[in-house]
C-alpha positions in Angstrom: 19.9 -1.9 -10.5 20.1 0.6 -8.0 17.7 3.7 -6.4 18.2 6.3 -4.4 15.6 6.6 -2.0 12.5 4.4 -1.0 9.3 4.0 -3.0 6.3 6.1 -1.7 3.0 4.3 -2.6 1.5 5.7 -5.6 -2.4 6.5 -6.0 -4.4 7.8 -8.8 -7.5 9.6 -8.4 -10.2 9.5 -11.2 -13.4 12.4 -11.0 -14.6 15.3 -13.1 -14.7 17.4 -9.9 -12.1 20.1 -9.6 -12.6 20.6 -5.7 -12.9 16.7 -5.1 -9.6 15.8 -7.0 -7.4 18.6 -5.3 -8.6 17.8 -1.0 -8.1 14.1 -2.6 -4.7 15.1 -3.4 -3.4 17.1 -0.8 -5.1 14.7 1.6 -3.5 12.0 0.4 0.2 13.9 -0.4 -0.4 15.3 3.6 0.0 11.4 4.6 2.9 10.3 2.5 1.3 9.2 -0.6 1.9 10.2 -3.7 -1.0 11.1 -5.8 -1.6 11.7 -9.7 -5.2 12.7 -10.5 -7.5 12.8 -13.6 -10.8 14.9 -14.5 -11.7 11.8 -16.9 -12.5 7.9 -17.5 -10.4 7.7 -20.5 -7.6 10.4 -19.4 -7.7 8.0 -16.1 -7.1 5.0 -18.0 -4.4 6.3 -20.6 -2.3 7.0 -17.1 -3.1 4.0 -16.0 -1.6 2.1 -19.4 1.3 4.5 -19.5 3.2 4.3 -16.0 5.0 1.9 -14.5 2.2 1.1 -11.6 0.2 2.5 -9.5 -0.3 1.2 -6.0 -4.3 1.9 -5.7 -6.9 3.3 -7.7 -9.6 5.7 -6.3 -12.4 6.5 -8.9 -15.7 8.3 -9.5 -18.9 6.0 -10.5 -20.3 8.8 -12.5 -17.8 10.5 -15.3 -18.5 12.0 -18.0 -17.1 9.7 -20.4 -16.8 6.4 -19.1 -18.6 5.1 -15.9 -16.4 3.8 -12.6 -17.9 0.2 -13.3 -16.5 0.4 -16.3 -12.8 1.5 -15.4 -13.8 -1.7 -12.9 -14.4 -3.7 -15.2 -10.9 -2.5 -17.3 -8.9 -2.9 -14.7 -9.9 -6.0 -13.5 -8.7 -7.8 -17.1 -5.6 -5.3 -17.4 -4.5 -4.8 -13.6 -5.2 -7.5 -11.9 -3.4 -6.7 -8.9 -4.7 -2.9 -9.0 -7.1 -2.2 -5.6 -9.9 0.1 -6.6 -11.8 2.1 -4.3 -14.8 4.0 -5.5 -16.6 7.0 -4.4 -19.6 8.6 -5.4 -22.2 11.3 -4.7 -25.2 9.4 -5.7 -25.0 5.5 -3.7 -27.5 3.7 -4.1 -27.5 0.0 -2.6 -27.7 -1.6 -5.8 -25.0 0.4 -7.4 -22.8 0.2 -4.8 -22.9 -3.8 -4.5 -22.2 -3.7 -8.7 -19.5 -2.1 -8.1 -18.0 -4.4 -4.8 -19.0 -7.3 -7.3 -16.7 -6.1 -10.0 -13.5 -6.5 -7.1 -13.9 -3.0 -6.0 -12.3 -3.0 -2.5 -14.3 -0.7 -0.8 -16.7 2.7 -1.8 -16.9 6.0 -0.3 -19.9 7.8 -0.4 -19.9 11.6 -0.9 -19.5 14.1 1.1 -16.5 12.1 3.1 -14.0 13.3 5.9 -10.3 12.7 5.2 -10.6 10.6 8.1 -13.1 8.1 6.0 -10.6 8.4 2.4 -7.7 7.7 4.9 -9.1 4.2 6.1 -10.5 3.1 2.9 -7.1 4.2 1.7 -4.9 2.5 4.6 -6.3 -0.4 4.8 -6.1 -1.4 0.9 -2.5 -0.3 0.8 -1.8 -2.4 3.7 -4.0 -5.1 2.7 -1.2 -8.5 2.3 -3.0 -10.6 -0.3 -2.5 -11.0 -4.1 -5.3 -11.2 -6.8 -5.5 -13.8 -9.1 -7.9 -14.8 -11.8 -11.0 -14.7 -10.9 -10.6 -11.0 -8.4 -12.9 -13.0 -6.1 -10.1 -15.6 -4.7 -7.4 -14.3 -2.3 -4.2 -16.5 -2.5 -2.6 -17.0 0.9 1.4 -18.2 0.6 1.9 -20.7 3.4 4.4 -23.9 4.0 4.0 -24.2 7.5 2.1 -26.7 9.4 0.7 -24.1 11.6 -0.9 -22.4 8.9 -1.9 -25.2 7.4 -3.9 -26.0 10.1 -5.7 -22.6 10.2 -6.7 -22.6 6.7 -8.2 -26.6 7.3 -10.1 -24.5 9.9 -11.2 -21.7 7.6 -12.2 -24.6 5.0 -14.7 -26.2 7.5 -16.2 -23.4 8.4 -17.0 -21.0 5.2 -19.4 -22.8 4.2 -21.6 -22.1 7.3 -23.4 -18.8 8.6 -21.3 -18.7 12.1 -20.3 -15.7 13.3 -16.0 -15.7 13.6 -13.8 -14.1 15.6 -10.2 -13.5 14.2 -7.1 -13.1 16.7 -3.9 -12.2 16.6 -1.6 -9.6 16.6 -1.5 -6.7 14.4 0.1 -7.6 10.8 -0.3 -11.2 11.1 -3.0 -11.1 8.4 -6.3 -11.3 9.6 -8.2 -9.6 7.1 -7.1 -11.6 4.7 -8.2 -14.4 6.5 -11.5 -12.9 6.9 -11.3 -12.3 3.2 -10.9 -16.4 2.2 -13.7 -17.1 4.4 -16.0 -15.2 2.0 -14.6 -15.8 -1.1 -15.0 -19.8 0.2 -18.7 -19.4 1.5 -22.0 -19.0 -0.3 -22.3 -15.6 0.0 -19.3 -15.5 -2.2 -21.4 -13.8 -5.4 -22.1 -10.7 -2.4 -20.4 -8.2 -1.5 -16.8 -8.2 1.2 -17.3 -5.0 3.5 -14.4 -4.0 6.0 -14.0 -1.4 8.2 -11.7 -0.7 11.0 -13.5 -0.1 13.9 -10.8 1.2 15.8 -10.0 4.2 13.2 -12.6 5.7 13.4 -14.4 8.1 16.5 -18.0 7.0 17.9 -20.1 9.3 16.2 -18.4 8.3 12.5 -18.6 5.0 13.1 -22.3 4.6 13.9 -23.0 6.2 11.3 -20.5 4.4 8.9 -22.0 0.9 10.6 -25.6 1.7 10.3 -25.9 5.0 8.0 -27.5 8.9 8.5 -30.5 10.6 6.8 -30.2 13.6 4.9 -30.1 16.4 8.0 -29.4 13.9 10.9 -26.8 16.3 12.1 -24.5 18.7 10.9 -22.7 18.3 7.7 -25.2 15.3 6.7 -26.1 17.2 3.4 -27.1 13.3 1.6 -28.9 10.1 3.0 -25.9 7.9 3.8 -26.6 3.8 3.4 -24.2 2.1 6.5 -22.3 -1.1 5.8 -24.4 -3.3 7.5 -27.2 -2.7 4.5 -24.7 -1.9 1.5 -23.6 -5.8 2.8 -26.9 -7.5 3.3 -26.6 -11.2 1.8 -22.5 -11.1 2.2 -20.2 -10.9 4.9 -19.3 -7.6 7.5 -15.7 -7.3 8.5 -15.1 -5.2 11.8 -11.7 -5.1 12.3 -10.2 -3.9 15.9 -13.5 -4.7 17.5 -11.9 -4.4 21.2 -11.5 -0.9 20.7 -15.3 -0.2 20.6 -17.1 2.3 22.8 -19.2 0.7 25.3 -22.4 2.8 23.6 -21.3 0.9 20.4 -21.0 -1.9 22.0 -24.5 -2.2 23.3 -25.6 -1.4 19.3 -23.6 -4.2 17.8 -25.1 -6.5 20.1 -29.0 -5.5 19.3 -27.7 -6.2 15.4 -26.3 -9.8 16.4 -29.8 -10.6 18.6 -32.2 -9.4 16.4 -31.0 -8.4 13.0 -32.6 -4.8 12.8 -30.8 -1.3 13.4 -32.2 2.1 12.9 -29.8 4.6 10.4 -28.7 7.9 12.7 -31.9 10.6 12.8 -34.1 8.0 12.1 -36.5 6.1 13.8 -37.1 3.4 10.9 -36.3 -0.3 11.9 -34.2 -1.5 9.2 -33.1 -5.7 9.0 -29.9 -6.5 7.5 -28.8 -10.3 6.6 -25.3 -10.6 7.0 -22.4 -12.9 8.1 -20.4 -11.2 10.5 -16.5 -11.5 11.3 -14.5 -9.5 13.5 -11.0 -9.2 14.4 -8.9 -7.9 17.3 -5.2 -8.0 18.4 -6.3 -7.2 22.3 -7.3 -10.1 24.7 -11.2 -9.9 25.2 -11.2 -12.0 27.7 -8.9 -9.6 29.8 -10.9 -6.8 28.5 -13.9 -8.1 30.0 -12.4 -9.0 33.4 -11.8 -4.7 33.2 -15.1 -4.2 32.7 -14.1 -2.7 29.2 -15.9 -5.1 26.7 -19.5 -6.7 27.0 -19.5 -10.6 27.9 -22.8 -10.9 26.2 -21.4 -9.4 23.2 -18.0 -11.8 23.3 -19.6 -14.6 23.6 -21.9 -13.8 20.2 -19.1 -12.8 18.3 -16.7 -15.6 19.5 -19.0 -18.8 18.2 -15.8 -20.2 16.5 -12.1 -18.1 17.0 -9.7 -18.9 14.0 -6.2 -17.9 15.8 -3.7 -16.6 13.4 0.0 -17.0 14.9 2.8 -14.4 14.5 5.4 -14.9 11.8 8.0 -16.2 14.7 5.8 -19.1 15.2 5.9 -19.9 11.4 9.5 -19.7 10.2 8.8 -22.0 7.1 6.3 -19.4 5.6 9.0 -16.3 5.6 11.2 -17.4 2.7 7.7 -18.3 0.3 6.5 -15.0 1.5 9.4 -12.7 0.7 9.5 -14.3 -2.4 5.7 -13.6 -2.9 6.3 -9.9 -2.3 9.2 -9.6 -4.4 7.3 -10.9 -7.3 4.5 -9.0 -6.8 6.9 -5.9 -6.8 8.6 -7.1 -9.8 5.3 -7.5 -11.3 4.0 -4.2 -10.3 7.1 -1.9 -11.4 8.1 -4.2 -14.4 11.7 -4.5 -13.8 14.2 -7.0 -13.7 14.4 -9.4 -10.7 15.9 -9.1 -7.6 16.9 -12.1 -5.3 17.7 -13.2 -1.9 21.7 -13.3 -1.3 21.9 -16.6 1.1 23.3 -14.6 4.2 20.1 -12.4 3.9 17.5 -15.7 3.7 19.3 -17.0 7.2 18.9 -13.0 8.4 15.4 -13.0 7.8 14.6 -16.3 8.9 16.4 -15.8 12.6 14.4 -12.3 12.8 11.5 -12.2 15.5 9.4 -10.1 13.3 7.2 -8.2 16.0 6.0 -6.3 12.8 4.7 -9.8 11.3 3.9 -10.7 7.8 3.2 -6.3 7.4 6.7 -5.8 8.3 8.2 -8.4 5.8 6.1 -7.2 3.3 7.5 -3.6 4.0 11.2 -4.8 4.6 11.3 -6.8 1.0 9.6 -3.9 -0.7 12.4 -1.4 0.9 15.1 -4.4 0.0 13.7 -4.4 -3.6 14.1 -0.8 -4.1 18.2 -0.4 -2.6 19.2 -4.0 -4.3 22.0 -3.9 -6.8 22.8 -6.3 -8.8 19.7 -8.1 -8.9 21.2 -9.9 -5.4 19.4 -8.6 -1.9 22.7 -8.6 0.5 22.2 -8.2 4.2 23.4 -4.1 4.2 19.8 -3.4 1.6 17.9 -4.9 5.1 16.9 -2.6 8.5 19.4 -2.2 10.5 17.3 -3.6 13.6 17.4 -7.2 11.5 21.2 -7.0 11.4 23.2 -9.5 14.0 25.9 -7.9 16.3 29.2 -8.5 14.9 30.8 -11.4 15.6 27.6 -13.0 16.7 25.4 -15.4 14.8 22.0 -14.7 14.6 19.5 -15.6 17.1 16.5 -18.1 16.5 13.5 -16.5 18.1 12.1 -19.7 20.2 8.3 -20.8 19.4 5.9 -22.1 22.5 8.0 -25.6 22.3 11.2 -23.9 22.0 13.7 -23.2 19.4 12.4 -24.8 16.2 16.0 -24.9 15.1 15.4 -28.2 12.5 13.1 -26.1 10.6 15.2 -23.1 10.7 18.5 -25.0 9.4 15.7 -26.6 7.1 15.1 -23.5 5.4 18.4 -22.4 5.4 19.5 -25.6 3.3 16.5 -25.4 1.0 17.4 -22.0 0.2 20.9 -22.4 -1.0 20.3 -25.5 -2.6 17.2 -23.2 -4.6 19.8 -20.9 -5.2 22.1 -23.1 -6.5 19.8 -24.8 -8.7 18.7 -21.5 -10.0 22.3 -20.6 -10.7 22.9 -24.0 -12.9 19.7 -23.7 -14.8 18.9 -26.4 -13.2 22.0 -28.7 -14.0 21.9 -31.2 -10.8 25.7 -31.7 -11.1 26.6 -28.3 -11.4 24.7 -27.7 -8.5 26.6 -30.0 -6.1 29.5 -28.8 -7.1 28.5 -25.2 -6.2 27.5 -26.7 -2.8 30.5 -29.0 -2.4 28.5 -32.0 -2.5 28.4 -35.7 -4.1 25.1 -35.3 -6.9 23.4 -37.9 -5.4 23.4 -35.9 -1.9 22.7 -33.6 -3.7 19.3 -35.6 -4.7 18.7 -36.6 -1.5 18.3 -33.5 0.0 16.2 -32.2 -2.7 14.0 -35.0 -2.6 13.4 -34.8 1.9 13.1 -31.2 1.3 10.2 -31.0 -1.0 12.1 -29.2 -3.4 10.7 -28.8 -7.6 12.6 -31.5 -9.4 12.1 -28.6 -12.2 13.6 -25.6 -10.3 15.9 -24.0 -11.6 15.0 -25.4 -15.4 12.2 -22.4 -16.3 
């Protein structure tokens, strides 16, 4: 197997709108997406069955033929892994939570800026999870004792109504963290609203956050519903909260004291019932000693802070995640496998990763797409990962140090996976590949937690 050139994410716009398909489309191509449209339901969906995958789905609620919840409810049996954003001229709350309900990532009322498409759009590209039965459940891929601890964390408290701060730096994952919080709370059955608070200017985002009236100022040509009442009786995700204006600042606050807002060019008091998470990758605290962010507002949003650590703190979750995002590739492009050479496995596991769990996603989709032979050799990775010649790659120490037993650990697991793999799962075969006695051979397998079935399916 071998390409030519990288793989551009792929999007597919659904609406019977001639002027809405083409700005869709040359917004989208502007940004480095490629972008196949359709003036249908059912054109949308024969494209849909008849190429080799699409990377996100952006589609009308009203067609003439069949509705957007439909095409939801389609794609959520055939293309399970397919994010869907829909837009619509004519939002009303109720249809608008139907549709989140069905697994729609995120809507976009009409009229929109490109700014607005480009966010929605960004952020479900970028989004690191994988979808499973169900739509609702996020599956995170961890090994670590780290992590493990964060999502004991994130157990204890989704069942309650606490506000939650997420922290870390950027790539590390955070939404979907926010994201298993929901889909492990009671407001579960609601809908999961996100929006990046730091994409978007003041003016845009109090009026994405709390919503306009027809007329409230220029271009407002329809009544706009804001997040916080399109997610009344779910959760609110504000990522990049540090980056709010002070004026926003002091709004966000009056929503967390007394539940009530007031749209933009209105002077109706509206109450909203939410459970609110934010996220930032910036140091509050610092900010405040700046004067920069509200300590009033910090402490309300920081009632309990789930920390989630950079990849370089977490070496045992990089092989189980490049793994995960080659099989979802594989999955998504339906071609044959593709699969870590050893030399590349001890590459990526001495990496820093300032990037974090976005960048490995990005490096193992790029590795996926320049692999030949089905085998991922060091020259198919970023040359910034690559070791100076001569010189053997450098572990990236942790708080405590250089966790080098867990890096030689996963080194060891993965050629003995790899051998396994090779034999069909023939123990003896195995050791023999490794130059080792079988019941070494064992040993190892048994201290490193390995399947006693790998290698057999």
């Amino acid at each position: 197997m071998k390409h030519n050139n990288t793989k551009k994410n792929t999007i597919l716009v659904i609406d019977d709108e001639e002027h809405i398909r083409s700005l869709l489309k040359e917004t989208l191509e502007l940004s480095g997406y490629t972008c196949d449209t359709a003036e249908c339901g059912k054109e949308g969906l024969r494209m849909l069955r008849e190429s080799n995958g699409y990377d996100l789905l952006i589609t009308d609620v009203r067609l003439p033929d069949v509705s957007g919840l439909e095409i939801l409810e389609i794609t959520g049996k055939k293309h399970p892994f397919l994010p869907v954003i829909v837009i619509t001229g004519f939002a009303t709350i109720e249809s608008t939570k139907a549709a989140l309900r069905m697994g729609a990532m995120d809507y976009i009322p009409k009229p929109f800026t490109t700014g607005t498409v480009l966010s929605a759009v960004n952020s479900a590209i970028h989004a690191s999870f994988s979808r499973v039965k169900g739509r609702g459940f996020r599956k995170i891929v961890y090994r670590s004792h780290i992590m493990e601890q964060v999502m004991e964390l994130v157990s204890k408290i989704a069942k309650t109504d606490s506000t939650i701060l997420v922290t870390g730096e950027s790539g590390t994952g955070k939404e979907l963290i926010a994201r298993a919080i929901h889909s492990n709370s009671l407001r579960s059955a609601q809908p999961f609203i996100s929006v990046n608070s730091g994409a978007l200017p003041e003016g845009l985002l109090e009026s994405e956050l709390f919503g306009h009236i027809k007329g409230a100022f220029t271009g407002a040509t329809a009544t706009h519903h804001g997040r916080f009442r399109v997610a009344d009786g779910g959760t609110l995700f504000l990522d990049e909260v540090g980056n709010m204006s002070p004026a926003m600042q002091v709004k966000l606050l009056r929503v967390l004291q007394d539940g009530e807002f007031s749209p933009v060019g209105s002077s109706e008091i509206l109450t909203t019932d939410v459970r609110l998470i934010t996220a930032t990758n910036i140091n509050l605290e610092e900010a405040m000693s700046k004067n920069e962010f509200r300590e009033d507002l910090y402490y309300r949003l920081n009632v309990i802070e789930v920390h989630v650590p950079p990849l370089r703190y977490r070496t045992d979750d990089i092989l189980p995640l490049s793994e995960h995002f080659l099989s979802r590739q594989m999955g998504a492009e339906k071609r044959d496998s593709c699969a870590l050479g050893s030399n590349t496995a001890s590459i990526l596991l001495s990496y820093h990763w300032p990037g974090n769990v976005r960048e490995l996603e990005n490096t193992m989709e790029r590795a996926w797409v320049l692999c030949e032979d089905s085998v991922i050799l060091p020259k198919d990775l970023p040359g910034r990962m690559l070791p100076a010649h001569g010189k053997p790659p450098e572990a990236y120490p942790s708080r405590n140090g250089i966790q080098l037993d867990s890096l030689l650990d996963n080194i060891e697991k993965h050629y003995i996976i790899n051998a396994l793999k090779r034999s069909k799962g023939n123990r003896t075969l195995a050791a023999g590949l490794l130059c080792l006695k079988r019941t070494t051979l064992l040993a190892r397998i048994n201290s490193l937690g390995i399947r006693k079935d790998t290698g057999r399916n």
